[in-house]
C-alpha positions as CSV (number, residue, x, y, z in Angstrom):
1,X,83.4,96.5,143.3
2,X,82.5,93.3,145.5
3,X,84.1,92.4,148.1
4,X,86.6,89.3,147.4
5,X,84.1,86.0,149.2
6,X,85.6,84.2,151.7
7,X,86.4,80.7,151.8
8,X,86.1,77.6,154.5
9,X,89.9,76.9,155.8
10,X,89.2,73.1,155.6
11,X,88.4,74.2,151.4
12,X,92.2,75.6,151.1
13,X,94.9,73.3,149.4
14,X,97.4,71.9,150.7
15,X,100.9,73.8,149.9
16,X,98.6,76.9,150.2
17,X,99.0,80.1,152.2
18,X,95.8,82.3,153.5
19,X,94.8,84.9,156.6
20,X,92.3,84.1,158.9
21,X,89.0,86.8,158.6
22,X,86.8,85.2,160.8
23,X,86.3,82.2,163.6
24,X,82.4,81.5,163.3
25,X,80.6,78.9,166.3
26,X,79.9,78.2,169.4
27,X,82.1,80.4,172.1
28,X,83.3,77.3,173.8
29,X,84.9,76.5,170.4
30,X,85.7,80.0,169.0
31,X,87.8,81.1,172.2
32,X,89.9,77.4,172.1
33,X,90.5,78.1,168.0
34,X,91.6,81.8,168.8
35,X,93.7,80.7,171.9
36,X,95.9,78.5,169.7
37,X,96.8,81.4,167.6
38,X,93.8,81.5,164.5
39,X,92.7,85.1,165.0
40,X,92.1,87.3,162.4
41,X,94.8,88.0,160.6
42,X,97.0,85.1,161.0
43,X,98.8,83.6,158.1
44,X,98.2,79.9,157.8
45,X,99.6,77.5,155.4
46,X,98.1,74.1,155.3
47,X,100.6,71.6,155.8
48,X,99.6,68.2,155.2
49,X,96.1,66.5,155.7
50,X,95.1,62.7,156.7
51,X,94.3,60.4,154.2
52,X,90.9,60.7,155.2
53,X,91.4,64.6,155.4
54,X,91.2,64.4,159.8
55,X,92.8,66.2,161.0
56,X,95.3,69.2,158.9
57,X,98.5,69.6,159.9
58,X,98.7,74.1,160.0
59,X,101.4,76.1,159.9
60,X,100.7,79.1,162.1
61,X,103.4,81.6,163.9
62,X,105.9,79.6,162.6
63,X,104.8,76.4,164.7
64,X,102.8,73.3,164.0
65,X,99.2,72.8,164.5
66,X,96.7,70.3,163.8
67,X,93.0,70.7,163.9
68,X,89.5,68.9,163.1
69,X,88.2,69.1,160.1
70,X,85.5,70.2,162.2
71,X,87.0,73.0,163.4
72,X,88.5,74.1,160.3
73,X,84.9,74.4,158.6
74,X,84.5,77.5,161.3
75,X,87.5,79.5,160.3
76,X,86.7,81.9,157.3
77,X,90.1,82.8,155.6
78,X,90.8,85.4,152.4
């Protein structure tokens, strides 16, 4: 049995619910992303993206957060 592949966090619909696995990048970067909550784990529903898909509106914790599409690239989620 494989393992189920993880997917890019900027890749997930919007409407759609996943955990966090893994924060990938420089440490700078990592440390802010896991400071505002996206550590392993987590729940995250995407909310609502920009027209131009920068930045996504998250819901994590049961608050608002919006991101880079940047930043969501580094955020492996199941």
């Amino acid at each position: 049995m494989s393992p189920t592949p993880h997917r890019l966090l900027a890749r997930v619909p919007v409407g759609s619910t996943a955990v966090v696995c893994r924060v990938t990048g420089d440490r700078p970067v990592v440390r802010r992303l896991l400071e505002m909550g996206l550590v392993p784990g987590t729940r995250v529903t995407v909310q609502r993206e920009a027209p131009l898909g920068d930045p996504m509106e998250l819901r994590v914790r049961n608050y608002a957060l919006s991101i880079r599409r940047a930043d969501a690239l580094r955020i492996e989620v199941e």
